[in-house]
C-alpha positions in Angstrom: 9.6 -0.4 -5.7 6.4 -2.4 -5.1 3.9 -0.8 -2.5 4.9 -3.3 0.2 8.7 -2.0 0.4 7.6 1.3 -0.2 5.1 1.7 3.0 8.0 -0.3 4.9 10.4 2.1 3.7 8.1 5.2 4.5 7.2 4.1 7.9 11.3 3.1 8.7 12.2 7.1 7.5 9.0 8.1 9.4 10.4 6.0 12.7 13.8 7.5 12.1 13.1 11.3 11.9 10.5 10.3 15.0 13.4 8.8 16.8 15.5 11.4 15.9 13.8 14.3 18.2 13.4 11.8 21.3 14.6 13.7 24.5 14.1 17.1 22.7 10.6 16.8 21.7 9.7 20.4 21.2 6.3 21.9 19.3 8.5 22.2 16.0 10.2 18.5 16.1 6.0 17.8 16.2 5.8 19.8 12.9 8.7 18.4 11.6 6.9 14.7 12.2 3.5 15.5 10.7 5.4 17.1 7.2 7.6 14.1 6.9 4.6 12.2 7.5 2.7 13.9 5.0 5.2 14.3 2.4 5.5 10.2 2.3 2.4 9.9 2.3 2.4 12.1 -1.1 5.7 10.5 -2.6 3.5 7.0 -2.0 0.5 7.3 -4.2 2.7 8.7 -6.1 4.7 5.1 -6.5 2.3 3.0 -5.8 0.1 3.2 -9.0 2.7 2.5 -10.8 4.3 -0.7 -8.9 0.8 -2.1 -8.1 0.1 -2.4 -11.7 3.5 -4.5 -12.3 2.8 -6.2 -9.6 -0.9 -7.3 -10.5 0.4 -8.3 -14.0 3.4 -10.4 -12.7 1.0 -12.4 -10.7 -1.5 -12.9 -13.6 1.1 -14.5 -15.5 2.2 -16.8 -12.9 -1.7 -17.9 -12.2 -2.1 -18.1 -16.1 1.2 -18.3 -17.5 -0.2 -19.2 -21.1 -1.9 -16.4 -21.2 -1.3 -12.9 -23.1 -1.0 -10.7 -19.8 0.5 -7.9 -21.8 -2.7 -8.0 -24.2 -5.0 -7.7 -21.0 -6.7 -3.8 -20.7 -6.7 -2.3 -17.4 -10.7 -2.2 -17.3 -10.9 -6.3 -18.4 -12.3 -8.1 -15.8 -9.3 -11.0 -15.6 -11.4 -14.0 -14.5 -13.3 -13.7 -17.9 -10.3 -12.4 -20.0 -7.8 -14.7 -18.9 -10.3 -17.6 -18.0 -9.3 -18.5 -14.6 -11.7 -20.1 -12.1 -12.4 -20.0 -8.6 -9.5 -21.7 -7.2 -7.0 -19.3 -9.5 -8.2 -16.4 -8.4 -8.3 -17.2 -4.4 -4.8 -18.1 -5.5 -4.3 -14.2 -7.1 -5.7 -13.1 -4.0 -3.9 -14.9 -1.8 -0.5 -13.7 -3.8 -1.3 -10.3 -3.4 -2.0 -10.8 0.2 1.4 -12.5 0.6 3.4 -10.1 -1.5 1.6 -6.8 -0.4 0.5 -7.5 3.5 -3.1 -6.4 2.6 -6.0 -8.2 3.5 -8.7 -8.3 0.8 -11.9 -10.0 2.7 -14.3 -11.9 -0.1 -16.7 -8.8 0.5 -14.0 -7.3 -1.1 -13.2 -9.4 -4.3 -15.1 -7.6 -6.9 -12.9 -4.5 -6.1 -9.9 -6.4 -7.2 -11.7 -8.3 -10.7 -9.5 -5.7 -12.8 -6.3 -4.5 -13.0 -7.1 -1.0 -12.6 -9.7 -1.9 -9.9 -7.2 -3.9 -8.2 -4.4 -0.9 -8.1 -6.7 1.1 -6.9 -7.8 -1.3 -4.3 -4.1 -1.9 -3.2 -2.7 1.5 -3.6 -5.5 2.9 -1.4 -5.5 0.2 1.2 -1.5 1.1 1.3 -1.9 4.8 1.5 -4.6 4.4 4.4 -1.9 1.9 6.6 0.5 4.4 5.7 -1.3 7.5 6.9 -2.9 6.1 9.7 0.3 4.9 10.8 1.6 8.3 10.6 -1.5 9.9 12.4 -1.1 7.7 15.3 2.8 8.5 15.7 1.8 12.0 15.3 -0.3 11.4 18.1 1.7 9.6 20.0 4.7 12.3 20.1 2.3 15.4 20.4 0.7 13.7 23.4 4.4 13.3 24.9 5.0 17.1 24.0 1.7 18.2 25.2 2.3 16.0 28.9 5.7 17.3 29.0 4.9 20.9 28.4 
């Protein structure tokens, strides 16, 4: 599963079990919430180091498809390795923008000039939307147990 599905898939069980308790919000549906919440959160990182790493390669290969991807190390830095320019690896960016839902600003760039910087870089940013997602719906239904209480 590539991180994109999986943080879509995380925040849809996350939105079920949350709509699950509505009209019995009680202190332990709460609880209930923030686990769940917490547990994806876990099971995540735990897939998306894996997936960002396929996913960084397939797009390699489809900005430098006569390249040997498979040969590339994780520390390489793939502009030099794999000798794309500028324009290619706006294009890997933008890929990985489309295919993931992450922005990476230019600030940003030299964060993503390896494959194991660049799952880093993605499985972080995916962990953080994920979590803070979760911390704002934990909010959300602790304020509406708190106001009801």
């Amino acid at each position: 599963m590539d991180p994109t599905a999986a943080v879509q898939r995380a925040q849809e069980l996350l939105q079920n079990v949350s709509n699950s308790f509505s009209g019995r919000l009680g202190l332990s549906s709460v609880l209930d919430i923030v686990i769940v919440a917490l547990l994806l959160y876990w099971l995540l990182s735990l897939i998306a180091g894996t997936s960002a790493a396929t996913l960084v390669r397939g797009i390699l290969s489809e900005i430098a498809p006569d390249m040997d991807i498979a040969g590339l190390q994780a520390e390489d830095d793939m502009r030099d390795a794999l000798d794309i320019d500028s324009v290619d690896f706006l294009n890997f960016v933008a890929a990985l923008h489309e295919r993931t839902g992450i922005d990476i600003p230019e600030r940003d760039y030299p964060m993503v000039s390896t494959i194991a910087r660049c799952v880093d870089y993605l499985s972080r940013a995916a962990t953080d939307n994920l979590r803070s997602g979760a911390i704002d719906l934990a909010h959300q239904r602790l304020g509406c147990w708190l106001r009801a209480v």
